[in-house]
C-alpha positions as CSV (number, residue, x, y, z in Angstrom):
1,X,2.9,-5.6,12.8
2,X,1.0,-6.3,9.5
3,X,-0.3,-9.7,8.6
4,X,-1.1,-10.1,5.1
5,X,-3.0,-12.9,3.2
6,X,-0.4,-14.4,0.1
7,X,-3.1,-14.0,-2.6
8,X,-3.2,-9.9,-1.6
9,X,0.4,-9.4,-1.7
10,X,0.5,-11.3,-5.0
11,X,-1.9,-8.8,-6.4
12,X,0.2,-6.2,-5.4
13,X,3.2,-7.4,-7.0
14,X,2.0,-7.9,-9.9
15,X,0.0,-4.5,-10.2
16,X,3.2,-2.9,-9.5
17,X,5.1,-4.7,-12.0
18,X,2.3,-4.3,-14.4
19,X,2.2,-0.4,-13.9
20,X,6.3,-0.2,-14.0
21,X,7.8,2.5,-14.8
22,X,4.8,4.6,-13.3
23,X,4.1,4.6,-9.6
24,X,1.2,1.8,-9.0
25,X,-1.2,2.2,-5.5
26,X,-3.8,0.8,-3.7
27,X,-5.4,0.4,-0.1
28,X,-5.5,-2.5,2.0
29,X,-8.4,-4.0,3.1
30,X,-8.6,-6.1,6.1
31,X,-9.0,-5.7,10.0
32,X,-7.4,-4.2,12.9
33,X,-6.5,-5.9,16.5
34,X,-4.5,-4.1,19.0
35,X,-1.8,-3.5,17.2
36,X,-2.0,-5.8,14.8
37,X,-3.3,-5.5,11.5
38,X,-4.0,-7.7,8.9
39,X,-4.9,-7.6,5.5
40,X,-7.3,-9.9,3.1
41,X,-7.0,-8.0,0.0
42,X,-5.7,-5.3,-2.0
43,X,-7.9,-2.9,-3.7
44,X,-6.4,-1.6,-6.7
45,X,-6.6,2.1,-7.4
46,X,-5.1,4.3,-10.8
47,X,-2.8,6.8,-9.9
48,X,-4.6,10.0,-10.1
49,X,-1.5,12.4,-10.0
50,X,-2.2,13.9,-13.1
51,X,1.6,15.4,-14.0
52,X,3.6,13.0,-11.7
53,X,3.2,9.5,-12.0
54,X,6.5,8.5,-12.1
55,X,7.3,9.6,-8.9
56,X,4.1,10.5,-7.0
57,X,0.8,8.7,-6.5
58,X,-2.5,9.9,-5.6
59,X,-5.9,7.9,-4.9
60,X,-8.9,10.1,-5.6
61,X,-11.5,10.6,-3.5
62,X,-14.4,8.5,-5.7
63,X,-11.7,5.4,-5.1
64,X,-11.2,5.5,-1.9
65,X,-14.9,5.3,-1.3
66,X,-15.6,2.5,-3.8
67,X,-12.7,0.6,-1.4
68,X,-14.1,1.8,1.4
69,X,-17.8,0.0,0.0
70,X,-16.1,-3.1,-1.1
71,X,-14.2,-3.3,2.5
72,X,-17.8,-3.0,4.3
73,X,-19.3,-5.5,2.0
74,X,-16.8,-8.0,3.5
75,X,-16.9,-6.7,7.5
76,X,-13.7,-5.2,6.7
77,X,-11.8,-1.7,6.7
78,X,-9.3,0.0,5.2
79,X,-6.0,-0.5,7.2
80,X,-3.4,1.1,4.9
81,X,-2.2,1.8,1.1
82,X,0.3,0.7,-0.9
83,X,2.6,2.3,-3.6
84,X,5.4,1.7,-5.7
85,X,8.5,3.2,-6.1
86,X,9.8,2.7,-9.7
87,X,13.8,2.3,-9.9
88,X,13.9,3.9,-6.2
89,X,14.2,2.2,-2.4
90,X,11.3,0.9,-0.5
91,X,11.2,3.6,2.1
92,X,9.3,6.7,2.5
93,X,9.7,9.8,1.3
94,X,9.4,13.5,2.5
95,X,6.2,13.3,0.4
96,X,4.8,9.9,1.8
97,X,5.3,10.9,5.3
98,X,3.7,14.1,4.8
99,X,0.3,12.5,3.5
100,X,0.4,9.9,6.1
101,X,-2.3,8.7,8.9
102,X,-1.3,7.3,12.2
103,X,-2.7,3.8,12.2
104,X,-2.1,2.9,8.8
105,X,0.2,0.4,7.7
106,X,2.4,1.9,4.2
107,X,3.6,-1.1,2.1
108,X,6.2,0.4,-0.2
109,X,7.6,-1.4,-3.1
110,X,10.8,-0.8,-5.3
111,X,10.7,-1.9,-8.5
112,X,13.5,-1.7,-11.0
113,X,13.5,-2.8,-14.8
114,X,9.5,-3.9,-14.0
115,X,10.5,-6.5,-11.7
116,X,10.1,-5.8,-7.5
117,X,12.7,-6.4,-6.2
118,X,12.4,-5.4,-2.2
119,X,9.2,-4.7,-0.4
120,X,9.0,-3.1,3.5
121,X,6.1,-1.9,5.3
122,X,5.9,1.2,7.4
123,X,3.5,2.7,10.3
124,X,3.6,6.2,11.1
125,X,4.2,7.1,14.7
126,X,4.1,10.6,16.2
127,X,5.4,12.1,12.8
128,X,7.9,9.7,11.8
129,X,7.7,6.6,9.9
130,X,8.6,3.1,11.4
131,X,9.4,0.1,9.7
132,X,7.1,-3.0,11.0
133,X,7.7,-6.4,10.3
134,X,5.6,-8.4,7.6
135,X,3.8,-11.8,8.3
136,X,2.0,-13.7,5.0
137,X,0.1,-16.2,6.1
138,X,-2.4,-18.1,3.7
139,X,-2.9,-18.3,0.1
């Protein structure tokens, strides 16, 4: 199950709508307990696929250690990413399941004409994603 704080989601929907019709991404910052996770930001990141970006993302390695930095400053860890899917469903593909971790939470937006307009997240377990329910809780 991920928890995730309003303000974080809010950032994420607008990044995505902001980055529209490119694929937008990010990692989640925020803590994990049993199997719960929850998230208290979003860390923005520019897509680094350098022929794809409107279907494929990529986080380079110097951004996920700046998140990784900014996540520590706060007693916090990366739990997940997000990305968009521009004029496409908010489930995984072939390509985000094979760059997957087990433990993460995926949230995966659609997006169509710049506005999202579904959101789902997914955890990866043995091989295969799983969807698993969303809880916001504050602002």
């Amino acid at each position: 199950m991920l928890r995730i704080k309003e303000s974080a989601l809010r950032k994420i929907i607008e990044q995505a709508e902001r980055d529209y019709p490119y694929e937008t991404c990010g990692l989640l910052l925020g803590r994990v307990e049993g199997p719960l996770r929850t998230v208290f930001g979003a860390f923005e990141t520019p897509n680094a696929n350098p022929d794809r970006k409107h279907d494929r993302y990529e986080i380079a390695p110097e951004d996920y250690l700046k998140a990784e930095k900014k996540a520590k400053e706060f007693c916090l860890e990366i739990v997940g990413v997000y990305h968009s899917h521009p004029d496409h469903p908010d489930r995984p593909s072939q390509f985000d399941q094979d760059r997957a971790f087990e433990g993460w939470s995926y949230i995966i937006l659609s997006v169509s004409k710049g506005k999202v307009v579904s959101y789902r997240s997914w955890e990866l377990i043995d091989g295969k994603f799983v969807e698993e329910e969303i809880l916001i809780f504050g602002r």
